[in-house]
VMD Tcl script that draws the C-alpha trace (Angstrom):
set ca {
  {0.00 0.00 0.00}
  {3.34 2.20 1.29}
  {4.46 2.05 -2.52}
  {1.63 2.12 -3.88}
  {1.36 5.80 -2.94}
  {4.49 6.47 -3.46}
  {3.80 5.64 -6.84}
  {0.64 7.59 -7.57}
  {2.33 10.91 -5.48}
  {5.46 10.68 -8.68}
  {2.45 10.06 -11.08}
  {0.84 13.54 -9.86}
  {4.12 15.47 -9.32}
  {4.99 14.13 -13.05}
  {1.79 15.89 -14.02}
  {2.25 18.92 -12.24}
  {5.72 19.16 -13.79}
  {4.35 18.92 -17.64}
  {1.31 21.20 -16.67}
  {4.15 23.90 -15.34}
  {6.31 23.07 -18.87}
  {3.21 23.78 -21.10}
  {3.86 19.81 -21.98}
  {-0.01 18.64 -22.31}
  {0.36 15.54 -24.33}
  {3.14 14.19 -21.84}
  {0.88 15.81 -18.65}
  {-2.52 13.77 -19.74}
  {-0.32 10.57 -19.79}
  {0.61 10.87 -16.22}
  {-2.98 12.16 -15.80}
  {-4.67 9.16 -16.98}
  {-2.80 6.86 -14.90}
  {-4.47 8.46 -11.66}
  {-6.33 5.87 -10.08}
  {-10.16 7.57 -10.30}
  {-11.90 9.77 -12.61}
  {-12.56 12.18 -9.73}
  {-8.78 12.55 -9.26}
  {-8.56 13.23 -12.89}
  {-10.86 15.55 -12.66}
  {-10.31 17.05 -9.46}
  {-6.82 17.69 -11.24}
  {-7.30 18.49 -14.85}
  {-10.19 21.54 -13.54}
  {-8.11 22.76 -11.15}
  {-5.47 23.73 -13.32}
  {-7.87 24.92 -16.10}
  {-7.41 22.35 -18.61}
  {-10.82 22.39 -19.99}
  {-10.26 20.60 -23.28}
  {-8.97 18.23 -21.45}
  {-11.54 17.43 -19.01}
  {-14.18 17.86 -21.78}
  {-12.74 15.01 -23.24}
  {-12.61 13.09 -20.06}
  {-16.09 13.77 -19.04}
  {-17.62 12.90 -22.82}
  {-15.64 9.83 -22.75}
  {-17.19 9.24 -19.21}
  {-20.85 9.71 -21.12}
  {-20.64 12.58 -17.92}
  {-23.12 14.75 -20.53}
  {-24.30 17.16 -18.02}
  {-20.57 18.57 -16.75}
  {-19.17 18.39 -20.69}
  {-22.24 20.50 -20.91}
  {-21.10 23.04 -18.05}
  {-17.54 22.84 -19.65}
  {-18.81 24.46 -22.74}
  {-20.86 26.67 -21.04}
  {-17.96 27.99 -18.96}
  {-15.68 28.27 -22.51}
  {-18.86 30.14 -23.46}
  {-18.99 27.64 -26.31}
  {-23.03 27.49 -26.28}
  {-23.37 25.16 -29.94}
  {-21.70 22.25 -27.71}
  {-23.21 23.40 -24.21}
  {-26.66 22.60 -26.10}
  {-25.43 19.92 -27.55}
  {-24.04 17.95 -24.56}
  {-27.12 19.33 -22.63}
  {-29.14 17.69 -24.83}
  {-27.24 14.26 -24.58}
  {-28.04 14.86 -21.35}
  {-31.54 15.62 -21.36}
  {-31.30 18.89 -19.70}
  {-33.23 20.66 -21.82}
  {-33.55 23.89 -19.57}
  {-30.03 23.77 -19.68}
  {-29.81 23.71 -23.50}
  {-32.48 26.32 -24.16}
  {-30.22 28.86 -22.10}
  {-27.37 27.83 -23.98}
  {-29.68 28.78 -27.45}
  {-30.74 32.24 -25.47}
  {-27.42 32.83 -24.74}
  {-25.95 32.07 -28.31}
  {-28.40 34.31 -29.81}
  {-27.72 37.06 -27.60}
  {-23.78 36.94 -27.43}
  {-24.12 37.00 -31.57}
  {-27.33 39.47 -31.83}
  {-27.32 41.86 -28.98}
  {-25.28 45.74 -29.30}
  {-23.36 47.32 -26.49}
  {-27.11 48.44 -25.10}
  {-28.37 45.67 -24.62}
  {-30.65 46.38 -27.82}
  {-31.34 43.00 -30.43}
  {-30.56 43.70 -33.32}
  {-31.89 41.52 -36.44}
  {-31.99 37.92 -36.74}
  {-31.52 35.75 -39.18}
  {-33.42 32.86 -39.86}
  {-30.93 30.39 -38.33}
  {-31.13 32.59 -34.67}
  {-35.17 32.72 -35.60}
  {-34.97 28.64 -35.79}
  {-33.03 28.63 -32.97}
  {-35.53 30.53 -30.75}
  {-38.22 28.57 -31.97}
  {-36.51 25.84 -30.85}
  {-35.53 26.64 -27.25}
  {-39.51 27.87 -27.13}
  {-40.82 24.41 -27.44}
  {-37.45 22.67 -25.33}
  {-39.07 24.96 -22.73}
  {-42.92 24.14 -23.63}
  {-42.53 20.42 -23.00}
  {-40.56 21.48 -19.31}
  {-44.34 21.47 -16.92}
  {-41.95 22.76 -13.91}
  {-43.19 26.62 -13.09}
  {-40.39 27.53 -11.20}
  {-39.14 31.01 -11.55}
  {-35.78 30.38 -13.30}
  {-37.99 28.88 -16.41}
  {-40.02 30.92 -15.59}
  {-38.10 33.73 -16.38}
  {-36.19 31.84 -19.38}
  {-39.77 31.44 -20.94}
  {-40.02 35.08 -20.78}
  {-37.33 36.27 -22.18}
  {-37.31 33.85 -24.94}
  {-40.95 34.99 -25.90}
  {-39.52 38.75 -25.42}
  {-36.95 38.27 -28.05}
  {-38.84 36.08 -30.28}
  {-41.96 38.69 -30.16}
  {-39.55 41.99 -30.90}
  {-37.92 40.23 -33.79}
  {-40.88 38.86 -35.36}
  {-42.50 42.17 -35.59}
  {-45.53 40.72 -33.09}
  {-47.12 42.38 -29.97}
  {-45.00 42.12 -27.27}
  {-48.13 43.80 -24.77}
  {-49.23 40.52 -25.07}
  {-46.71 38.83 -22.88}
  {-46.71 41.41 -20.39}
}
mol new
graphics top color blue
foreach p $ca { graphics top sphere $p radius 0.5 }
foreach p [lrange $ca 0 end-1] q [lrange $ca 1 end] { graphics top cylinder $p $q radius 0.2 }
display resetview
C-alpha cells in the first residue's frame, strides 16, 4: 500500500511538472494513470485544462458537466449539444438564449436583427421549454425572455406577454 502511494504521489508530481512546462500531451499521460476519474478531474479543472476534461467527461458519457464545460468556454453550440445528450433541456435552451444574444445583442443591450438560423433557434428553445411542466421562476423567467426576443424580432405584440 506504502508504494503504492508512493507511486501515484510521482504520477501527480509528473503531471504537475508537464502542466508547469506547457507539456499537455506528456501531462494527460501521467494524468490518466491516476487511479479515479474524480482525481482526474479534481486535477485536470483545477489547473484549467478544460479541453482536457471535456474530453474526459464525454468519454465518461458525464453529458451534463461536458455540458457546463462548454458553457464555462462560453462555447453554447456544444453546451446545447451535450445538454441535450443529457436531457437537460432547460439547460440547453439557455445555452440557445445565450448564443443568440452573445451573436445578436449591441453594447445596449438592444437585439438587433436575426436571421433565420437565430429565428430557428428561438423557436426551438420555445418548445425545449414548452414540454418542461416545472413553473419555477428560473424557467419561468427563461420562458419570458425567450418569448420577449422572439416577439420583438418577429414584428408581433410584445403587450401581449406582459
Amino acid at each position: 500500500a506504502e508504494l503504492n502511494q508512493t507511486i501515484q504521489l510521482c504520477v501527480k508530481r509528473a503531471a504537475i511538472h508537464f502542466h508547469t512546462v506547457n507539456d499537455s500531451s506528456k501531462m494527460m499521460e501521467f494524468v490518466f494513470k491516476f487511479p479515479t476519474s474524480e482525481e482526474k478531474r479534481r486535477f485536470l479543472q483545477r489547473y484549467h485544462h478544460l479541453d482536457q476534461l471535456l474530453f474526459l467527461e464525454i468519454n465518461d458519457k458525464q453529458y451534463f458537466e461536458a455540458g457546463q464545460i462548454c458553457w464555462e468556454m462560453r462555447n453554447y453550440d456544444q453546451a446545447q449539444h451535450w445538454y441535450e445528450q443529457a436531457g437537460r433541456g432547460v439547460e440547453a435552451a439557455r445555452c440557445i438564449l445565450q448564443r443568440v444574444k452573445s451573436t445578436n445583442m449591441d453594447s445596449r443591450f438592444m437585439v438587433l436583427s436575426l436571421s433565420a438560423q437565430d429565428l430557428a433557434l428561438l423557436e426551438k428553445g420555445k418548445v425545449m421549454l414548452d414540454i418542461i411542466t416545472s413553473e419555477n421562476v428560473s424557467e419561468t423567467y427563461l420562458r419570458l425572455e425567450f418569448n420577449l426576443i422572439f416577439q420583438f424580432c418577429t414584428g408581433g405584440n410584445i403587450d401581449e406577454l406582459l
